[in-house]
BADOKE-942660 format. One record per residue (C-alpha): y, x, z. Coordinates in steps of 0.1 Angstrom, whole numbers, padded with zeros to 4 digits, always signed. Layout:
// residues N
YXZ/...
END
This chain:
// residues 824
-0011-0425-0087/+0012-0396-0089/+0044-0388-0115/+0069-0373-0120/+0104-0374-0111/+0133-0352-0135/+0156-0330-0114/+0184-0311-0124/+0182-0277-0139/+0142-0280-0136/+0110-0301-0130/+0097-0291-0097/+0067-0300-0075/+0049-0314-0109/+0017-0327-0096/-0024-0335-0117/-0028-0370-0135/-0053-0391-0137/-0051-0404-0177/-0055-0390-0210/-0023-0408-0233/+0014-0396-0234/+0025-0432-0236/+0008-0442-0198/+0022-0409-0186/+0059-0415-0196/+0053-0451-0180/+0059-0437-0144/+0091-0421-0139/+0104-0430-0114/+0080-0415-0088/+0084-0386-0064/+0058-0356-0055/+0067-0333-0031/+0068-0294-0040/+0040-0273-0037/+0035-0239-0043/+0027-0227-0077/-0004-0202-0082/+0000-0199-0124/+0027-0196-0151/+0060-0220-0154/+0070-0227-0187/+0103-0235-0194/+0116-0255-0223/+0153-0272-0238/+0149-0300-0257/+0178-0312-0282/+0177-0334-0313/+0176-0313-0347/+0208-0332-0360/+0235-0336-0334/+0221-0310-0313/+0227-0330-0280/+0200-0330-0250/+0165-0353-0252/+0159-0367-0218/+0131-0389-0207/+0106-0366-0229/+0069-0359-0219/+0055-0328-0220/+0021-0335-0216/-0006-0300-0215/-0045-0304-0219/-0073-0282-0233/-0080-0287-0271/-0117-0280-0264/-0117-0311-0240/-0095-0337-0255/-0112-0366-0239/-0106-0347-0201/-0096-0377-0178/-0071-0349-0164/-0048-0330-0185/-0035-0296-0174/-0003-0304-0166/+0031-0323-0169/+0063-0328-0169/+0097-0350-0177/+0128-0334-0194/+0160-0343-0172/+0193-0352-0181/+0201-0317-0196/+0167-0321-0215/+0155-0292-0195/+0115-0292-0180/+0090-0272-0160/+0057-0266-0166/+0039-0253-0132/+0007-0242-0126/-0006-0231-0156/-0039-0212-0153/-0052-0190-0177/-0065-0205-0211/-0054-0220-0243/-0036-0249-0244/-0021-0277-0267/+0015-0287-0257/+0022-0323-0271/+0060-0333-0268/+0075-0374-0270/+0098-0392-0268/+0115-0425-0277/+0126-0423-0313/+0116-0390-0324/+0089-0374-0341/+0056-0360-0318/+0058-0323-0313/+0024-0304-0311/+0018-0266-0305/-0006-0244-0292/-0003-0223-0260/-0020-0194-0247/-0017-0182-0212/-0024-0146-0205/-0021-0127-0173/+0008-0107-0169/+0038-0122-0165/+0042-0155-0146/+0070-0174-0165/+0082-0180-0200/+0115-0193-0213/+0103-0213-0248/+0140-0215-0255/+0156-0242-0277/+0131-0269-0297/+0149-0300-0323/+0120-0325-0322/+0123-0332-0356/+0112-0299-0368/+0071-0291-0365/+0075-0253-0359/+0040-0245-0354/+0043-0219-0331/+0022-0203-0313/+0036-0195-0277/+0021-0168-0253/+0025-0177-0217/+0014-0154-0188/-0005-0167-0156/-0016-0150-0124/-0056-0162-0116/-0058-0161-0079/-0096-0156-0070/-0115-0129-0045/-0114-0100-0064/-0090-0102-0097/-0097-0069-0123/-0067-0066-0145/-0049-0049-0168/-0031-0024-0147/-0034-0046-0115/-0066-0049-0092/-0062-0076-0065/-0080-0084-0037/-0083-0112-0018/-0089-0103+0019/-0081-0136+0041/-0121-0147+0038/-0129-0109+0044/-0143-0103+0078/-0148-0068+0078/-0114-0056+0062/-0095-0090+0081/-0107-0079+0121/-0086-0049+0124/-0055-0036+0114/-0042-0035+0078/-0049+0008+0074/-0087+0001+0081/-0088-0029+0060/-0077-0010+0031/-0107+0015+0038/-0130-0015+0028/-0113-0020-0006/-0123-0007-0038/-0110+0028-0056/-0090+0031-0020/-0095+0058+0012/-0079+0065+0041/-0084+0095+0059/-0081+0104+0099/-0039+0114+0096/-0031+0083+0081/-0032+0089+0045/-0043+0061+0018/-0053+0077-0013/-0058+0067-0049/-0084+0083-0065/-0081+0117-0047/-0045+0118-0044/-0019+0107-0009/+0009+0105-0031/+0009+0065-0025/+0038+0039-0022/+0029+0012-0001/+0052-0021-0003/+0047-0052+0013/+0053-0081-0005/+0068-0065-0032/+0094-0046-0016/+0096-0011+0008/+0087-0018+0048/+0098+0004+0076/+0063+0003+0088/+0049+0028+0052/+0057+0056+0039/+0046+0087+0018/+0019+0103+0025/+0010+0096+0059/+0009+0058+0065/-0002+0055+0101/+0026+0025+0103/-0002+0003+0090/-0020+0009+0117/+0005-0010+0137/-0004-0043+0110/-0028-0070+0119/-0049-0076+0088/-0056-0110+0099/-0016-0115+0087/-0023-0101+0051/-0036-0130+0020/-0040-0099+0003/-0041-0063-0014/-0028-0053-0047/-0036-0020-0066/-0016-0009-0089/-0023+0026-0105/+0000+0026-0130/+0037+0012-0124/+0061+0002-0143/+0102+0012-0140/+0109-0013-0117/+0091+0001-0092/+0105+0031-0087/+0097+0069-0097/+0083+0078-0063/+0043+0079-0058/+0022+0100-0084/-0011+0084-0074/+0005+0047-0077/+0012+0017-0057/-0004-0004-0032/+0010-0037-0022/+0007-0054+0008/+0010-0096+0003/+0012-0108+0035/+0000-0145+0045/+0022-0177+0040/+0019-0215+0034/+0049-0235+0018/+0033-0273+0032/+0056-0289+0049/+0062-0286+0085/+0048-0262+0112/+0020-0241+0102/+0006-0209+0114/-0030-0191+0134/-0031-0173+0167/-0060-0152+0175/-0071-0125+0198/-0097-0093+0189/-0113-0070+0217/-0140-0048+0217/-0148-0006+0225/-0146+0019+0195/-0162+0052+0200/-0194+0039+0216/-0211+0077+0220/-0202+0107+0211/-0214+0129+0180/-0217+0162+0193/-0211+0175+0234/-0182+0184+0245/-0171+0217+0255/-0174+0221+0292/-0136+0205+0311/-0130+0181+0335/-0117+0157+0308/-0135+0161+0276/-0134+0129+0254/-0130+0099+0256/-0158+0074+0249/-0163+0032+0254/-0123+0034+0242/-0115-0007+0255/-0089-0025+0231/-0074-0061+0231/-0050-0074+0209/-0036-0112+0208/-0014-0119+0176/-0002-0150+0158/+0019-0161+0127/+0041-0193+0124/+0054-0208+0093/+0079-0240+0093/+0087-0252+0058/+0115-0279+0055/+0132-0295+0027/+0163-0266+0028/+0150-0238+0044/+0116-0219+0054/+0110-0197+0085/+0084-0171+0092/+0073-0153+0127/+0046-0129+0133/+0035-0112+0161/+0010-0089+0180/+0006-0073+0215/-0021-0044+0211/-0032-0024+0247/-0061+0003+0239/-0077+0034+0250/-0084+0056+0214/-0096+0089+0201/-0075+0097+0172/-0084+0134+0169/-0114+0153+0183/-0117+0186+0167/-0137+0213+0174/-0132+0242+0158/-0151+0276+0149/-0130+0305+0134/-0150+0337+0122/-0127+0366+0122/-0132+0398+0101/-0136+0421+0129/-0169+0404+0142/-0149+0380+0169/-0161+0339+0171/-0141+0315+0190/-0151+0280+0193/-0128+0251+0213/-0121+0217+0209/-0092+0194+0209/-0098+0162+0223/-0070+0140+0217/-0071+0109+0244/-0049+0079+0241/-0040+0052+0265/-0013+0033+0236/+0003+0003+0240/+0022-0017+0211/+0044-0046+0202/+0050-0063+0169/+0074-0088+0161/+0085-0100+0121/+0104-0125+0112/+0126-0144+0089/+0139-0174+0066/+0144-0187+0032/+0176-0208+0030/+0181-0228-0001/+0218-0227-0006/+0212-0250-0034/+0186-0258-0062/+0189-0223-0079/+0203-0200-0047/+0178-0187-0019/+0191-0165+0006/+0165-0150+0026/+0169-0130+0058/+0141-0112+0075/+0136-0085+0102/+0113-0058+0118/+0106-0048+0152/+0079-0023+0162/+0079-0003+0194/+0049+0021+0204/+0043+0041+0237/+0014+0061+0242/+0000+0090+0265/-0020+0116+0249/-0041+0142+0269/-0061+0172+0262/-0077+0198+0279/-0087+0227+0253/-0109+0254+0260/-0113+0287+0238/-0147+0302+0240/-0155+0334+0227/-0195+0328+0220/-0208+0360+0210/-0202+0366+0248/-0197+0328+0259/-0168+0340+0276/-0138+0315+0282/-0108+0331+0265/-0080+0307+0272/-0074+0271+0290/-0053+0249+0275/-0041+0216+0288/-0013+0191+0277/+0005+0160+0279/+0022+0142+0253/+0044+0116+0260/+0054+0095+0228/+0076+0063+0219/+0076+0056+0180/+0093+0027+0164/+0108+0007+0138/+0133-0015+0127/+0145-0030+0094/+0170-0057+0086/+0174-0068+0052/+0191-0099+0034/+0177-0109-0005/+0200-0135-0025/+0184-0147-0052/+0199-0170-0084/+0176-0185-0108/+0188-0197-0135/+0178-0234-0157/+0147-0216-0174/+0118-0205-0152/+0112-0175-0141/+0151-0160-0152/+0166-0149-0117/+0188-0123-0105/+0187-0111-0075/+0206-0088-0050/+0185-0069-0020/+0209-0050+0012/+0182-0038+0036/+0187-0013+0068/+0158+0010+0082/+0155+0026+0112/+0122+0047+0126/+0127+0068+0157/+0102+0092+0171/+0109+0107+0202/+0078+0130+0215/+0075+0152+0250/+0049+0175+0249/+0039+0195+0288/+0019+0223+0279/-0002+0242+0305/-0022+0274+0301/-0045+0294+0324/-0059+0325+0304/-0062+0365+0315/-0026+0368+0299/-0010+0343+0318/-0008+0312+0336/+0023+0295+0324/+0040+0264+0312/+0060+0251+0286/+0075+0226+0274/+0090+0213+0238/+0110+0177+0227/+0112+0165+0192/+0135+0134+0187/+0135+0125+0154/+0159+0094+0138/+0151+0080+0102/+0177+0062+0085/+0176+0048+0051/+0197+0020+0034/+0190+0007+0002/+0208-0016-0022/+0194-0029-0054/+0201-0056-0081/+0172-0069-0102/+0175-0089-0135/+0146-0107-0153/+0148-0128-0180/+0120-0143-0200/+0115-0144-0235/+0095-0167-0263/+0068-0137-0260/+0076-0117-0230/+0105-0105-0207/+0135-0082-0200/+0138-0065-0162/+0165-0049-0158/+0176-0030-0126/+0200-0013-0105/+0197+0009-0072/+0211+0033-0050/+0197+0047-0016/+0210+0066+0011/+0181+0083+0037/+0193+0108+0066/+0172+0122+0093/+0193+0139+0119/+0162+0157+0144/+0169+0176+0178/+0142+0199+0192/+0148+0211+0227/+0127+0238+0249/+0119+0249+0285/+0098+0279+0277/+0079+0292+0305/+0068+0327+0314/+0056+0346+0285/+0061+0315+0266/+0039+0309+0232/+0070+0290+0214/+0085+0304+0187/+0114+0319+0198/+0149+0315+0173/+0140+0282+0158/+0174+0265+0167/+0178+0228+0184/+0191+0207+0153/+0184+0198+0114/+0197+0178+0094/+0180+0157+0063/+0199+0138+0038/+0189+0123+0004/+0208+0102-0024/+0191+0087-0050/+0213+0063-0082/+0188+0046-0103/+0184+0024-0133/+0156+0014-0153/+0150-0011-0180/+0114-0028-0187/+0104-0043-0217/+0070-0065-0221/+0064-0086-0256/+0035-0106-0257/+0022-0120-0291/-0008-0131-0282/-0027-0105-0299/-0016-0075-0282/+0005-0070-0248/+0032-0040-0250/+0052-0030-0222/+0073+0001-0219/+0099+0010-0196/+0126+0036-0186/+0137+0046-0154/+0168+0070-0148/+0168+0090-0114/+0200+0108-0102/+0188+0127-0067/+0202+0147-0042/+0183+0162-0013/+0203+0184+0015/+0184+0205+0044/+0210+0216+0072/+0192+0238+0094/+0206+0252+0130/+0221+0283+0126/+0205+0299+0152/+0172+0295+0130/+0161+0327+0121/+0132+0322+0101/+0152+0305+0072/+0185+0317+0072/+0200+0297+0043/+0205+0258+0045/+0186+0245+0014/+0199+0216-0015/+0184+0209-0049/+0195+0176-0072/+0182+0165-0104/+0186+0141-0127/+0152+0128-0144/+0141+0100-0170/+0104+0084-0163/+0087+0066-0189/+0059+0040-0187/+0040+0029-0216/+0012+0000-0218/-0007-0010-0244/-0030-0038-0241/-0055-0057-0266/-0073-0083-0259/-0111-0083-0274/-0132-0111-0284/-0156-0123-0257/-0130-0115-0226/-0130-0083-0230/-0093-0064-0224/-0087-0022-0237/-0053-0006-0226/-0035+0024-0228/-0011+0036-0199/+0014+0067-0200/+0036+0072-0170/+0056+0101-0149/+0066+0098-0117/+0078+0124-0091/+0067+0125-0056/+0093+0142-0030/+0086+0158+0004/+0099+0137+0034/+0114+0151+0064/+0079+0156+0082/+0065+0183+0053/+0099+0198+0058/+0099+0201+0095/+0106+0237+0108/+0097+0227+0143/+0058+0235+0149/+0031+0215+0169/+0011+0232+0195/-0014+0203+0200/-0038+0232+0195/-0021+0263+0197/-0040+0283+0179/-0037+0260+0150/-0001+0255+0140/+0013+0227+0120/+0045+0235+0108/+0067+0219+0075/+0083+0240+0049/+0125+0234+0043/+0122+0249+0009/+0096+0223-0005/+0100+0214-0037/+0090+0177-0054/+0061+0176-0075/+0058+0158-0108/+0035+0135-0122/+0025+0129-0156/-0006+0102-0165/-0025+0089-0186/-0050+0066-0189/-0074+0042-0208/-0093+0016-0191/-0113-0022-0202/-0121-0049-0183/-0143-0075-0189/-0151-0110-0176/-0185-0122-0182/-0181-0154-0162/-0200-0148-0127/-0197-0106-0132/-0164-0089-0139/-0160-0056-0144/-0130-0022-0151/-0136+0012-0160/-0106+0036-0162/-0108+0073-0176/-0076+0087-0163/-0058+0127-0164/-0028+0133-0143/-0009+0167-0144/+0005+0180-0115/+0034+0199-0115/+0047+0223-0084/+0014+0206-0063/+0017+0208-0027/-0004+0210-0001/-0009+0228+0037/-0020+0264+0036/-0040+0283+0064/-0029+0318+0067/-0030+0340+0095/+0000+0349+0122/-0003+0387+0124/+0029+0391+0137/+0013+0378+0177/-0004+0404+0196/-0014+0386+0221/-0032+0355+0206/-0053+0343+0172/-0030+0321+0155/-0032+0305+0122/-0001+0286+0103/-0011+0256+0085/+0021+0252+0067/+0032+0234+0035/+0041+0253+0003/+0046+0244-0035/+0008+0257-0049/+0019+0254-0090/-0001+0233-0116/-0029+0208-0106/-0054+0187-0125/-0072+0156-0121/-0097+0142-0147/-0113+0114-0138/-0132+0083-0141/-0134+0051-0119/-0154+0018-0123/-0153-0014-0104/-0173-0044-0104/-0179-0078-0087/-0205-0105-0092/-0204-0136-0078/-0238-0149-0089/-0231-0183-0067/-0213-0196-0041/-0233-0178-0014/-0232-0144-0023/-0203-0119-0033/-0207-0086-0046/-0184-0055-0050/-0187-0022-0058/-0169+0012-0071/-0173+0046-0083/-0144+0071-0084/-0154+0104-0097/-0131+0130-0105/-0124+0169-0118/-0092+0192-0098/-0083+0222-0116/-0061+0239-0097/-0045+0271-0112/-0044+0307-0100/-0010+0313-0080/+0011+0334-0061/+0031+0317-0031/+0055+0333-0002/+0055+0319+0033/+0085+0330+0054/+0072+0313+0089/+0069+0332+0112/+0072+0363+0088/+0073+0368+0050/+0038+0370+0037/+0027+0369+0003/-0007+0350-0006/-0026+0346-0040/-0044+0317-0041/-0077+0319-0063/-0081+0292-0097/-0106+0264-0084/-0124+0239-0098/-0145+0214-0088/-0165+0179-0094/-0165+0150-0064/-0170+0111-0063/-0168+0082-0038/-0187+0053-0037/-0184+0019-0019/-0205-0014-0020/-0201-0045-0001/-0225-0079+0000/-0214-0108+0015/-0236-0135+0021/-0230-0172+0032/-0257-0187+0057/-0248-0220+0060/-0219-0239+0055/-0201-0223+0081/-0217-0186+0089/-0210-0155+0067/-0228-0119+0073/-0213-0090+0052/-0222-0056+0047/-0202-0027+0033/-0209+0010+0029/-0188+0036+0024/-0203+0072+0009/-0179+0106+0001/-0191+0135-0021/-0187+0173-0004/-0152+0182-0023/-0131+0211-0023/-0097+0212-0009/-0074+0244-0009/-0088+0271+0005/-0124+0255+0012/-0143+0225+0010/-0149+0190+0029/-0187+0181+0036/-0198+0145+0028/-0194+0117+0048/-0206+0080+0049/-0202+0048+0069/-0220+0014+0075/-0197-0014+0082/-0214-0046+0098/-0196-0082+0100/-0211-0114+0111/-0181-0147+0106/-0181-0185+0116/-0163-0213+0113/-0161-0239+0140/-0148-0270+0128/-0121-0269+0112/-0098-0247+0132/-0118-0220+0151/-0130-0188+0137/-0155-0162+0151/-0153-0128+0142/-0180-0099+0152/-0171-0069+0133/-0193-0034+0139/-0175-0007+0121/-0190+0029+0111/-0224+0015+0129/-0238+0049+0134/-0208+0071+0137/-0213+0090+0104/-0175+0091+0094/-0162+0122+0110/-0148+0152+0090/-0164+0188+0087/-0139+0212+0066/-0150+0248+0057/-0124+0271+0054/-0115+0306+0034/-0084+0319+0048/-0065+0350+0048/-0080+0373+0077/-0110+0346+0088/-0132+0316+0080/-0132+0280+0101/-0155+0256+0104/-0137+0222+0113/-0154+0196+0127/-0131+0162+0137/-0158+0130+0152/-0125+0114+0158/-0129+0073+0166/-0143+0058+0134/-0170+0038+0151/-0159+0000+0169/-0171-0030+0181/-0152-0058+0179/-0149-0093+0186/-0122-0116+0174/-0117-0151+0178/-0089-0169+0157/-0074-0209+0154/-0055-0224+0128/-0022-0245+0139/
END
């Protein structure tokens, strides 16, 4: 038999019963269960007598379902303490009748309902003499596969073969409403302007954007994924599209816990189209291994986490072959085939000490390093003649990294869920790239050589208040941010060297951001309202080298900005939920879109930032429902975002070189954008053996008719033409269980031809294959076939100033992998 021992401040580690009368509960006091980890709501509550006011210990709280009064089991317990102070934990979903006794008082009875939202409730002061009759709403988080909410989609990805065998960026390519694309970028119903956090909090491993640090993330580590398309103020201004967070594996049983596990296989098994004729051409039968592990020790005063991973591959993260149609009758074809021998190491770690009952002080850290050799050899064929133009050949040497430190305290106070806490975290990414370039062509045989190290620095500092109410909470917050990126770019230009010339050797980012917000949810029971301001002071500073002579001026805006959130949520008879969202958020460039120092990967294709990029704005709204028909849930959302200053890469031609066909793909502000759209989600879990998901996301961008000026490597004017047009994504996934220990899962992937500025994307598909077992209790087997027949590579059409492309990119979406994991 288990009970329940009162502790100061707050009833922890309250365990399930075995009896159906207050009276036999109360009888066993005096035992002791040891904590566990609570998936629901806690409700708090202070209990003092109506006359003298002073505290009632020794009270039961006893929790069961009204529709089941004879249950053997109620819902849950608990003993006030000496304060006459108790915890209710674990509180799933439901409605509830709380019954409240004790020795010489009248029984107190009320009725309970547990929503979804929040995770604690303070029920303040109750005098048992007086029979209130209230009704309290209490919020609890359900923890299942796939969990459609009001706001919040989670996803539970530890059980998920496919999305569990790689890293975390491919993973989220399996999910619902979410794509990734070749760069790096995780979108959100067509949009890149996407915060990812892990566990709740910024990593040095994401970003905006561009999240290739993902890549560098087991997903075997992650429990799982959490969308979040519309945020509220406490999560900051930053990421139009909306947030994605990353909740990473953990266990809180006592002692040593934790899973090592290796994965190997070959990705790019053949190859979609020939190569052009070189000595090198592509890579194919890429080989990869990567052993990783995570440890977890939980004590009785502190907690420790380490996770790790060693990855050593051969990859093909671009392959692009290119056809540009000039206006004078000229074709040129060539391909850039970007081979990678990369090797990687991953270390995270950190601890939870409890300084006492209500103070945690938890320390954690980042290490990532990443060296890789990339090598290309790029012909240029003119085919009209099938001459070879130019020969172009490189090597890139690369080491990336990052490194965070961070300390959280946290105080909570007697009720649950009321905590304060204060967060001091250092980042530092570092990118230090050599690339050797070679050319043999009837203008010259030459070589050159350019070095970008770049040194991101960001410290931020915040202080978060919550405190819950009888019907709802109060977050308030606090923080301030100081980011710098200090870049050198050095040259040995060779003869008749194709680097720009007058680009200097320094810049110099800074930003400054002061922030408050204030977030307000009340919860009835009949209707959920949340609404939230956030303030945003920002100051953004771009020192470029004097010596640049394509921007002469160093650049410097600031603003100061309020950003709203609204929810409105009513919950329907038969489980069925309607909200309303309004939100604005503001999404500004990083120091990679504001880069003045091109690439010549392909040097015919130059990717160069902007230093006068501007933020763009944000403002949404949305209406979805979901609906929970037992076995089949379902959420469909009909959103419209408004896009202010939009921006994007342009293509537009370098006239100024007379010796070569060059085209800038540079970033510039492109006015007003539009996205109306509609996405819908479902999962049925008809029994225990099969699981189904699947999602639409279809959506119109209006983009408006505008004027922009590009001063690299001239000043040029461009009008770029209104466009409009209709796309959608689709994605299903089956899992089936054959056996008691064997799973097989399925997922496809299918994108709509869309059109992007200045052209349009053809459609693209993939077939994902998994096959999963279990071998006793500690071994699992992992065989995981991913884009099966090699279907998921890019072709972009292009209308730019001066010519049309046709781009082409059968990077390495297709792998083969086997992965074989043990529990600890």
């Amino acid at each position: 038999m288990s009970c329940i021992e009162p502790s100061k401040g707050r009833s922890r580690g309250q365990g399930r019963m075995f009896a159906n009368k207050v009276s036999w509960w109360l009888a066993c006091g005096s035992c002791i269960v040891a904590p566990a980890m609570a998936e629901g709501a806690e409700i708090s509550i202070e209990l003092i007598d109506g006359e003298n006011k002073r505290p009632i210990a020794q009270a039961g709280l006893l929790l069961d379902d009204p529709l089941e009064p004879d249950a053997a089991e109620p819902v849950e317990v608990a003993v006030s303490d000496e304060a006459g102070r108790a915890v209710l934990t674990d509180v799933p979903q439901g409605r509830y009748r709380l019954t409240v006794t004790a020795a010489g008082y009248a029984p107190f009875t009320t009725e309970v309902l547990v929503g979804r939202t929040a995770t604690a409730l303070d029920l303040g002061t109750i005098a048992l003499e007086a029979d209130s009759g209230n009704r309290i709403l209490v919020q609890g988080a359900r923890q299942q596969d796939v969990d459609l909410g009001a706001g919040v989609n989670s996803y539970d990805i530890a059980n998920d073969a496919i999305a569990s065998s790689g890293t975390l960026l491919g993973a989220l390519g399996t999910l619902p409403g979410i794509t990734v694309e070749r760069e790096g970028e995780v979108l959100l119903r067509g949009s890149d302007r996407v915060v990812i956090l892990v566990d709740g909090k910024p990593s040095a491993l994401t970003g905006i954007g561009n999240q290739r640090g993902l890549d560098s993330i087991p997903a075997g580590n992650v429990a799982r994924v959490e969308v979040i398309n519309n945020p509220s103020a406490r999560y900051g201004a930053q990421g139009g599209a909306g947030i994605i967070n990353i909740v990473m594996r953990e266990s809180r049983e006592a002692g040593w816990l934790g899973h090592v596990g290796v994965k190997g296989g070959f990705g790019a098994l053949w190859r979609r189209q020939d190569d052009l004729p070189t000595e090198l051409g592509s890579y194919t039968w890429t080989p990869k291994i990567s052993p990783y592990f995570s440890l977890t020790h939980s004590g009785a005063s502190a907690d420790y986490q380490l996770q790790g991973e060693m990855l050593s591959q051969r990859k093909l993260p671009n392959n692009e072959f290119t056809t540009r149609f000039y206006n004078d009758g000229r074709i040129i074809a060539s391909q850039v085939p970007e081979n990678r021998q990369q090797t990687q190491y991953i270390l995270k770690g950190g601890t939870d000490q409890r300084l006492s009952d209500d103070d945690i002080l938890s320390i954690s850290g980042v290490f990532d390093i990443e060296d890789h050799l990339d090598q290309a050899q790029v012909p240029f064929i003119e085919t009209t003649s099938n001459t070879l133009t130019r020969y172009w050949f490189w090597r890139e040497n690369e080491q990336t990294g990052h490194a965070s430190g961070a300390l959280n305290y946290r105080h909570d106070f007697a009720e649950a869920g009321h905590n304060i806490q204060l967060r001091g975290e250092y980042i530092r990414g570092w990118e230090d790239e050599t690339y050797r370039l070679n050319e043999v062509s009837p203008v010259r045989i030459g070589t050159d050589q350019t070095r970008i190290v770049a040194i991101e620095n960001t410290v931020p500092v915040s202080l978060d208040y919550v405190r819950p109410l009888r019907a709802g909470r109060i977050e308030l917050g606090a923080k301030v941010q100081w980011r710098w990126i200090p870049v050198e770019y050095t040259t040995v230009p060779g003869q008749m060297s194709i680097i720009y010339p007058g680009l200097g050797e320094t810049s110099d980012w800074r930003e400054t951001i002061y922030a408050g917000y204030a977030n307000f949810v009340w919860e009835p029971g009949w209707l959920v309202v949340e609404a939230g301001l956030r303030a945003e002071q920002t100051s953004v500073a771009y020192g470029l080298d004097p010596a640049n002579i394509y921007y002469p001026n160093n650049d410097a805006y600031d603003y100061f900005r309020l950003f709203p959130n609204v929810r409105l949520t009513k919950e329907l008879a038969g489980g069925t939920d309607i909200s309303l969202f309004y939100n604005r958020r503001v999404d500004r460039p990083g120091e990679p879109e504001l880069r003045v120092f091109p690439k010549y990967d392909d040097p015919e294709l130059l990717k160069v930032g902007n230093p006068y990029l501007r933020p763009q704005f944000t403002t949404a709204w949305e209406l979805s429902v979901q609906h929970d028909f037992g076995a089949l849930s379902g959420s469909l959302a009909v959103y419209r975002r408004r896009i202010s200053d939009a921006f994007q890469r342009i293509y537009a031609i370098d006239a100024s070189n007379q010796t070569y066909d060059i085209v800038n793909k540079i970033y510039a502000n492109t006015g007003v954008a539009t996205n109306i759209g509609a996405e819908l989600i479902g999962y049925w879990k008809p029994s225990d053996k099969v699981r189904l998901t699947a999602s639409f996301s279809g959506y119109n961008i209006h983009r408006d008719e505008t004027d922009i000026t590009l001063l690299f490597p001239y000043v040029r004017s461009l009008t770029l033409p209104e466009t409009e047009d209709f796309t959608w994504d689709g994605k299903i996934g089956l899992e089936l269980a054959l056996g008691n220990s064997t799973q097989a899962q399925v997922n496809a992937t299918y994108y709509a031809p869309r059109d992007i500025a200045q052209g349009r994307q053809d459609k693209r598909g993939a077939l994902d294959l998994s096959l999963t077992r279990e071998i006793g209790d500690k071994w699992k087997l992992s065989l995981v076939a991913n884009d099966v027949f090699n279907t998921f590579g890019t072709r972009t059409h292009v209308d730019g100033v001066g010519f049309d492309a046709l781009y082409e990119n059968f990077y390495e979406t297709q792998s083969v992998i086997i992965s074989v994991e043990m529990e600890l």
